[in-house]
C-alpha positions in Angstrom: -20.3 -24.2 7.0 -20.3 -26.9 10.3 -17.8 -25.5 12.9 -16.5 -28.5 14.4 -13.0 -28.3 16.5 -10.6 -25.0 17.8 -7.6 -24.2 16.6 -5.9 -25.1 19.3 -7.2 -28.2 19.2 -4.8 -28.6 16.0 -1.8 -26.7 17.4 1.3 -27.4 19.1 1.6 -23.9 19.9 -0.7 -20.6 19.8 2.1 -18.2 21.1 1.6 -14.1 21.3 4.2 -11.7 19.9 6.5 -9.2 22.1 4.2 -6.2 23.5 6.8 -3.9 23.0 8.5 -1.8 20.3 11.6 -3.6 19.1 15.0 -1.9 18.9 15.7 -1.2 14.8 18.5 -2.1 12.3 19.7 -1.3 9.1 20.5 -4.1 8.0 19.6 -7.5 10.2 16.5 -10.0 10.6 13.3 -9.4 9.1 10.6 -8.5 11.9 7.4 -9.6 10.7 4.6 -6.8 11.4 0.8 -6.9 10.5 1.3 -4.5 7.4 4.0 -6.6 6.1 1.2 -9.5 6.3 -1.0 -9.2 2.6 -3.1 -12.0 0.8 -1.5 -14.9 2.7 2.3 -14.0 2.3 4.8 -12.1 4.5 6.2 -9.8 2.4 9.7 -9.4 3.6 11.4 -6.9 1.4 8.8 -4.8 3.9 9.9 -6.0 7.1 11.3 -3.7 10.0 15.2 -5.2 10.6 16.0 -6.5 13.9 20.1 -7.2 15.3 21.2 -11.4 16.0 20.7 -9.8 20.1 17.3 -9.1 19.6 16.1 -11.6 17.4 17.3 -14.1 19.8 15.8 -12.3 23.3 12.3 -12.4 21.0 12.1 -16.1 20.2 13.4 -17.2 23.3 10.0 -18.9 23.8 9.7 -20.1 20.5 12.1 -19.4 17.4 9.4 -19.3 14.0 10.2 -22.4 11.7 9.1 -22.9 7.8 5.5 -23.7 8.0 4.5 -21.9 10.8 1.3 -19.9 10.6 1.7 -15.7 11.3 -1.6 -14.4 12.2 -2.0 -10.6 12.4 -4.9 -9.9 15.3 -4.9 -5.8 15.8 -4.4 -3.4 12.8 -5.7 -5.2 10.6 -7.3 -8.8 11.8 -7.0 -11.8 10.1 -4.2 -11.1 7.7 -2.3 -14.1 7.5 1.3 -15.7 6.2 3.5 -18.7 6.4 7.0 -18.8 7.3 9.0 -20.0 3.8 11.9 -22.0 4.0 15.3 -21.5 4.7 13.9 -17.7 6.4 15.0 -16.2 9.6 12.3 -14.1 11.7 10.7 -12.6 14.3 7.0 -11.5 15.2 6.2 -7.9 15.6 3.7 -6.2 17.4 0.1 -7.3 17.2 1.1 -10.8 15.6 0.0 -14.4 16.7 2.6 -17.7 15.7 0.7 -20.9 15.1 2.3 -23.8 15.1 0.6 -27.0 13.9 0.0 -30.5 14.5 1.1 -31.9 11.0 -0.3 -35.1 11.3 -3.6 -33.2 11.8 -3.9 -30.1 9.1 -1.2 -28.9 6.3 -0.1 -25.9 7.3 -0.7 -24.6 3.6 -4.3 -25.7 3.8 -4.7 -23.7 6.9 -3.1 -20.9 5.2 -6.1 -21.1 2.2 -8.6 -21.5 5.0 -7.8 -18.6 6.6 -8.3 -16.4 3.2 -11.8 -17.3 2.5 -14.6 -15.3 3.1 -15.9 -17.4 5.5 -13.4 -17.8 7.9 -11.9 -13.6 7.3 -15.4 -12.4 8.3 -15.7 -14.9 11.5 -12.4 -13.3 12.5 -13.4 -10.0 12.1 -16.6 -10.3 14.0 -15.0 -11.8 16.9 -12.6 -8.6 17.1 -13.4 -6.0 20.0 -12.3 -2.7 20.5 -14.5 0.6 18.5 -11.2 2.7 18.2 -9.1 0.0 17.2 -10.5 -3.9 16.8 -8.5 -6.5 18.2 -8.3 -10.1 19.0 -7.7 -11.5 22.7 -5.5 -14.5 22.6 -8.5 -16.5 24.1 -10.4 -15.7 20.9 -7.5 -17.1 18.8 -7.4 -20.8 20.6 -11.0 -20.7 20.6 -11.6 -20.2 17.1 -14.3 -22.3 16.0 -12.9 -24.2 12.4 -14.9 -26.0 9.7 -14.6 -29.7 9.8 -11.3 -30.6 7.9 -11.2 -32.8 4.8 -8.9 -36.0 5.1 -5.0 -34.9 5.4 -4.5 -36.2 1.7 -7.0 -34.0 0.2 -5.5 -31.0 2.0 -2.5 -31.7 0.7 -4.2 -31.6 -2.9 -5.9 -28.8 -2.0 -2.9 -26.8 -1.1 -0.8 -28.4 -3.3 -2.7 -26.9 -6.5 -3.2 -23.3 -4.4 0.1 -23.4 -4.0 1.3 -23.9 -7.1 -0.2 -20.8 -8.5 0.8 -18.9 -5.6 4.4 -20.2 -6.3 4.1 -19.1 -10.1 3.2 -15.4 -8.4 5.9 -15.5 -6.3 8.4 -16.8 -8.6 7.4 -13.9 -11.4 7.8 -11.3 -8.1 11.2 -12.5 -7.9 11.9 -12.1 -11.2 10.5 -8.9 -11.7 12.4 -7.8 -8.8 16.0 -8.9 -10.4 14.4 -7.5 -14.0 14.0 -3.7 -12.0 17.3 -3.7 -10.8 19.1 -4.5 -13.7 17.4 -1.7 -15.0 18.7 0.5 -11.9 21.6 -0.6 -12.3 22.4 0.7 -15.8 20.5 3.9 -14.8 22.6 4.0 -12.1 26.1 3.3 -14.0 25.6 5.2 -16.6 23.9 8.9 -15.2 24.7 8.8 -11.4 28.5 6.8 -11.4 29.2 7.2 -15.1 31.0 4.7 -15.0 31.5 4.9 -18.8 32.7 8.4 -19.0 35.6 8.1 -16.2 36.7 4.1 -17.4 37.7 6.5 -20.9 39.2 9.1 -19.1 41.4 6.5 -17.3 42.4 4.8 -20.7 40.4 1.8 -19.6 37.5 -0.4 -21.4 34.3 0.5 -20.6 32.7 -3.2 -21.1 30.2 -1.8 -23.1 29.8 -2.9 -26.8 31.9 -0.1 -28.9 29.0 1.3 -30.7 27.3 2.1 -27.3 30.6 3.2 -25.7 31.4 5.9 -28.3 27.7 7.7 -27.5 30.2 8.7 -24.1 32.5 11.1 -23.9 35.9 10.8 -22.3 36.0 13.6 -19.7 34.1 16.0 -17.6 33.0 19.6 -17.2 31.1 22.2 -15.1 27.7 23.4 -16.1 25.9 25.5 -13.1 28.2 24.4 -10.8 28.4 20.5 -11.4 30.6 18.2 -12.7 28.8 16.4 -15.6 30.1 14.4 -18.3 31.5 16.9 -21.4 28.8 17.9 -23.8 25.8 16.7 -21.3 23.4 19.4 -20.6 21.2 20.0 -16.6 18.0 21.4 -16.8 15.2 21.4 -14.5 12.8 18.6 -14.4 9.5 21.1 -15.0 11.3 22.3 -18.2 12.1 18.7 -19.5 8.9 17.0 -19.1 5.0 18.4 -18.3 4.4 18.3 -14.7 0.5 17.9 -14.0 -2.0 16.6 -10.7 -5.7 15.6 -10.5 -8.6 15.7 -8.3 -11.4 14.3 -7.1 -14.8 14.5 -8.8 -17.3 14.9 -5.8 -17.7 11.3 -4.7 -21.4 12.2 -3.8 -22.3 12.8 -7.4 -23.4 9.2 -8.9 -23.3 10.7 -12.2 -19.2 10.6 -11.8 -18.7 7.5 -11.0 -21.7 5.0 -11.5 -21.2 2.8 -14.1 -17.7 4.1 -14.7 -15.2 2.7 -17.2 -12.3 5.0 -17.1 -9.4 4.1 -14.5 -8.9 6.2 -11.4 -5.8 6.1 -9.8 -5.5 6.7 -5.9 -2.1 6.3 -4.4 -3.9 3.4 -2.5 -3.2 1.4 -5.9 -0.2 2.5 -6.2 1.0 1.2 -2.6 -0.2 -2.6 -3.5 1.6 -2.7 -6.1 4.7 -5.1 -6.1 6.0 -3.3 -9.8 6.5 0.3 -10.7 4.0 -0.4 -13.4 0.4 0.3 -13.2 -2.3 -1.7 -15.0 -5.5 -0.9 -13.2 -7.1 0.4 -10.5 -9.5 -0.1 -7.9 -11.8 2.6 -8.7 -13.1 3.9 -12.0 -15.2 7.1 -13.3 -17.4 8.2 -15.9 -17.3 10.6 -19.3 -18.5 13.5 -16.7 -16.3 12.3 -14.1 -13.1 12.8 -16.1 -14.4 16.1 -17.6 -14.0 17.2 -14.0 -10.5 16.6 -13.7 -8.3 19.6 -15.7 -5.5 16.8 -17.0 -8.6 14.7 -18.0 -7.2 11.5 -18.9 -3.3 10.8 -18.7 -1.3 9.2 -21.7 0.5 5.7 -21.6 3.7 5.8 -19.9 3.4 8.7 -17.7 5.1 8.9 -14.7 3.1 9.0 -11.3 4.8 9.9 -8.1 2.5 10.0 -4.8 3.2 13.7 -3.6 1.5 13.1 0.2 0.6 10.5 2.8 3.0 9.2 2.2 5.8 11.0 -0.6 7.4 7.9 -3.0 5.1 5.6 -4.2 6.5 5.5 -8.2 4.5 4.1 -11.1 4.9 4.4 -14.8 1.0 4.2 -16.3 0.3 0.7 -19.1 -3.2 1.9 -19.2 -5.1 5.7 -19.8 -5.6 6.8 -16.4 -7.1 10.0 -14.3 -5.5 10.6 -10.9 -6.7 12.4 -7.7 -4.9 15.1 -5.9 -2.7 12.9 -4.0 0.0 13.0 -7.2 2.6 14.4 -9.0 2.3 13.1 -12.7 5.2 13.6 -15.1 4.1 13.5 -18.8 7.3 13.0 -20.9 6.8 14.6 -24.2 10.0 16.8 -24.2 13.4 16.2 -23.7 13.2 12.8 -21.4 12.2 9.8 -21.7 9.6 7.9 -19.4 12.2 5.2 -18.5 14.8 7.6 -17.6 12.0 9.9 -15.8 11.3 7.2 -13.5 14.6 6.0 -12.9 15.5 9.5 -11.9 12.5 10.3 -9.9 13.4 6.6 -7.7 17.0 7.6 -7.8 16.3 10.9 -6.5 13.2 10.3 -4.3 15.4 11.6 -0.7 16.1 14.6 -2.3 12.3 15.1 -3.5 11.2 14.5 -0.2 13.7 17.0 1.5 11.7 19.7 -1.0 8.2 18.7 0.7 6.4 20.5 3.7 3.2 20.6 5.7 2.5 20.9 8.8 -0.1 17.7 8.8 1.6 15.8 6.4 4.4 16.3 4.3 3.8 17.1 0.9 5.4 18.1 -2.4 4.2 20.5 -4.0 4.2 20.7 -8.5 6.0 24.5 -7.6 8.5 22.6 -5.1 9.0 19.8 -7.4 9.4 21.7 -10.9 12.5 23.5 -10.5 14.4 20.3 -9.4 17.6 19.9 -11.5 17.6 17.3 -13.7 20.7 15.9 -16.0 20.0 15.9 -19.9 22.7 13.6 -21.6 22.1 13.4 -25.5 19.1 12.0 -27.5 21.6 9.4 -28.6 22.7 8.6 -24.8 19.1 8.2 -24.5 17.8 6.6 -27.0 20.5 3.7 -26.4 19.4 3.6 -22.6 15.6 3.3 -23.8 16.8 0.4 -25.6 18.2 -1.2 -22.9 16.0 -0.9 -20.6 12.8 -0.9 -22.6 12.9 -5.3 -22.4 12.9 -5.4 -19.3 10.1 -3.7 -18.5 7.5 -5.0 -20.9 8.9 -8.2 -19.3 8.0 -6.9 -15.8 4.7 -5.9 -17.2 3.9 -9.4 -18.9 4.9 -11.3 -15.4 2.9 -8.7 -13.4 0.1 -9.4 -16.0 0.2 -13.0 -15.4 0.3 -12.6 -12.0 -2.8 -11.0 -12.0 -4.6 -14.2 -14.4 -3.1 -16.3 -11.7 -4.4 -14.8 -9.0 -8.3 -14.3 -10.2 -7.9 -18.2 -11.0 -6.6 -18.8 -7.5 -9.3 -16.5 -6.1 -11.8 -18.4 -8.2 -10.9 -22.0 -6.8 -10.4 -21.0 -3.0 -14.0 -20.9 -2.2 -14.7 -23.9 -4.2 -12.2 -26.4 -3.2 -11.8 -25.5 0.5 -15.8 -26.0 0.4 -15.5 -29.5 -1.3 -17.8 -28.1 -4.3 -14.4 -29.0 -6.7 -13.9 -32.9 -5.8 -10.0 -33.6 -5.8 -9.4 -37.0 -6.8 -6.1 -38.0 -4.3 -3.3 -40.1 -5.7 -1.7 -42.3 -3.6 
């Protein structure tokens, strides 16, 4: 690859974020940090919150517009993301803007530039620091770039990049409003019960009649909590089978050379965009598994990270061994999976008020069994099963077709932004 011209030769501005901490929200701004960079998009739903005070004291010197480039340079380098449109946000810590001359280079192209191999190792060299590896602003606006391809064929480039990225993002999206539908009736049905007190009050539930006579129209008190009448609590070790993993010695080649069976870490779990898991990173051998007591888990078993950190959720699409850094939650008595995991996500504060360490907070299987747990009826749950069952098999069929999309994007990058696949420009 023929370096030929900086970076800031093609920039308006290179400008540095805030070096200090900003002041936190609930609600507010999005504050864009380096973690919250991943695979050329900011993930906002991440994003630290910032008040309308702060956000305007931090882009005093330049407010971010659509199109401009976030660069992360400390913790990690070289993650990168482009302001969408119609967003509002700030930089946080240990983040570069780049805005660019648009006359010059497509911001998107940039964007696809930045993700190849090429160009993430160059960054990554140029980093200094043995604790932790950084990039001087000097480094940034010096950064050597290939010789760019005529503006319209960056445009083509990015414009077919893009489009797969867009399919990606729009299926995120959807999956996002698919999960909290699903919430939402968990939510309405075994936290508000909304049905339950809409017939005590004489009023219509807005259910269809055949689901709204599986409620009852009143409450009582079992072990000192108001629950619908005829509903049962339990504990959540009695309704389901609570098992966790381990780690076959990683120094052993026989467990893990070769492998073929999936081998979850919570690391997969935390890139996950879904509550549904369909592979992982790392996978073992017929040994490997055999050292493991739960062995191989079964479809649809719930998997909730129990340390470092407590919460990440997943229900398993594929037969899976874990490590030790889970709780898993085989439902083959009284609950279903869909209602399991609803409840664990519903419940996840008080799960994590039940953890304890002294280096990390963990849960423990004895801390986490005796948890009380409602038990409505089979029918109650059958019927929610039903309801919610669609929508995730739709989650899991977009999140599936993300994943096509983004081997095929992965598979083009190197080749188009090298000029090995010829884009024919129409003008």
């Amino acid at each position: 690859m023929i370096y030929s011209q900086k970076l800031s030769d093609i920039s308006e501005f290179i400008i540095d974020c805030e070096h200090k901490t900003a002041p936190l929200v609930e609600q507010g701004i999005p504050s864009v940090r380096t973690t919250d960079l991943k695979n050329g998009r900011i993930i906002l739903e991440l994003c630290n919150r910032v008040s309308e005070e702060t956000y305007k004291e931090w882009t005093n010197r330049l407010e971010p517009q659509p199109g401009d480039i976030i660069l992360s340079r400390e913790a990690p380098v070289g993650e990168v993301g482009i302001v969408p449109p119609n967003t509002k946000l700030c930089l946080g810590q240990r983040t570069v803007l780049i805005r660019l001359k648009k006359d010059q280079i497509d911001p998107r192209f940039l964007l696809y530039l930045f993700l190849t191999d090429e160009i993430r190792h160059e960054l990554i060299s140029r980093s200094e620091g043995s604790v932790v590896p950084h990039l001087n602003m000097s480094d940034i606006r010096s950064f050597s770039l290939p010789e760019l391809s005529p503006l319209p064929t960056q445009h083509a480039v990015a414009r077919i990049l893009g489009s797969l990225d867009d399919k990606i993002e729009l299926n995120r999206q959807m999956n996002e409003t698919l999960e909290a539908m699903a919430r939402t009736i968990f939510k309405s049905w075994f936290v508000d019960f909304d049905p339950v007190r809409a017939k005590a009050e004489g009023h219509d539930t807005g259910l269809p009649p055949e689901v709204a006579a599986l409620f009852p129209d009143g409450f009582e008190e079992v072990d000192g909590r108001e629950v619908p009448r005829g509903w049962g609590v339990g504990t959540i070790g009695e309704s389901t089978t609570i098992v966790g993993g381990s780690t076959p010695s990683t120094t052993n080649a026989s467990f893990w050379e070769n492998g073929t069976h999936p081998f979850a870490t919570p690391k997969d779990l935390a890139g996950l965009s879904t509550p549904i898991l369909l592979d992982t990173e790392k996978k073992i051998t017929d040994l490997g598994v055999d050292q493991i007591s739960s062995r191989i888990l079964p479809l649809g078993t719930v998997l909730l990270s129990s340390r470092a950190p407590i919460g990440y959720i997943a229900l398993t699409k594929i037969p899976v061994s874990i490590n030790q850094g889970f709780i898993a939650i085989i439902c083959d008595r009284a609950l279903p999976n869909y209602y399991v995991l609803s409840w664990v996500r519903e419940n996840l504060p008080l799960i994590i008020d039940r953890a304890n360490g002294t280096t990390f907070l963990e849960i423990s299987k004895s801390n986490f069994k005796p948890m009380n747990v409602l038990i409505p009826p089979d029918e109650v749950l059958t019927k929610f099963v039903q309801q919610v069952e669609p929508l995730y098999a739709q989650i899991g069929n977009n999140e599936q077709q993300s994943r096509t999309l983004a081997q095929i994007r992965d598979a083009l990058l190197p080749k188009l932004m090298s000029g090995e696949i010829q884009i024919e420009c129409v003008t």
